[in-house]
C-alpha positions, 0 to 999 in steps of 0.5 A: 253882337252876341255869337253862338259857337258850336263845335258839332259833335254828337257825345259831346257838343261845344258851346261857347257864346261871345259878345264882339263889340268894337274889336273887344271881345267878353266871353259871356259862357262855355261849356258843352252838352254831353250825352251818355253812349248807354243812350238811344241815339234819337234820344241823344238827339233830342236831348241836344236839341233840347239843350241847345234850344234852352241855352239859346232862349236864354242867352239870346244869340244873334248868330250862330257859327258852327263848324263844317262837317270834315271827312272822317275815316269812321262812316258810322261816326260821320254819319252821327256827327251830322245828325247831330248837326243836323239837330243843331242847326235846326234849333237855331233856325227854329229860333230864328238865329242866321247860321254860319259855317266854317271850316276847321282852315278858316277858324285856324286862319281866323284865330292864329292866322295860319291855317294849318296850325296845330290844336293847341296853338288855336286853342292858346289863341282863343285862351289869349284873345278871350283873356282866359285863365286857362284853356277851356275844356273839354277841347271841344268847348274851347274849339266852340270859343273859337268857331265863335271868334272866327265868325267875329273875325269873318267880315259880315258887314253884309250880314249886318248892316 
């Protein structure tokens, strides 16, 4: 299974795109799809839409997992985040990807096994369960890479067969 991690966000979204076969995981790439604050927002908007379809044409996904909107303190950047999610969401579905949602909990369960581990502790797990050199940056590509990996680790058999 090919999955499509993305952690949402609206300067910088992360990629990172797994395959998960028989407990074995190959990172197949990462990266995030940045656009400059100077932008329009509805340009910045297509622009990730724009990139996002792209990548997803061309790696071919079989899912995609994307993090949950959390509560922010700044009304104005929530606000964005889900429009840029929003836009996220609706390359995949206009290629017919399945989505699927997790919380910043369950990726924490998910890859350490403790839900209130700290960043750096997910972002060393992913770093170990992908067989990384490094932690991929910026933070939000290896966040990516583990929203990818919670989803490999959520049971979808109901899903997929």
């Amino acid at each position: 299974m090919r999955i499509l991690g993305i952690d949402p966000g609206y300067a910088i979204v992360g990629v990172g795109i797994i395959d998960y076969e028989g407990n074995h995981f190959k990172t197949v790439e990462y990266g995030a799809i940045t656009t400059e604050a100077r932008e329009n927002m509805f340009d910045r908007l297509k622009s990730i839409y724009d990139e996002l379809s792209e990548i997803i044409e061309r790696v071919k996904p079989d899912a995609m997992a994307i993090e949950e909107l959390f509560f922010y303190n700044n009304q104005k950047t929530a606000i964005n985040v889900a429009q840029a999610r929003g836009v996220l969401v609706l390359a995949a579905k206009n290629h017919n990807i399945p989505i699927f949602e997790y919380t910043p909990l369950q990726v924490k369960q998910a890859v350490v096994g403790y839900g209130r581990a700290e960043k750096g502790q997910v972002q060393q797990m992913t770093k170990a369960i992908l067989g990384l050199s490094e932690v991929p940056k910026p933070d939000d590509t290896a966040d990516a890479l583990a929203i990818a990996v919670c989803h490999a680790h959520t049971d979808t058999s109901s899903f997929w067969g």
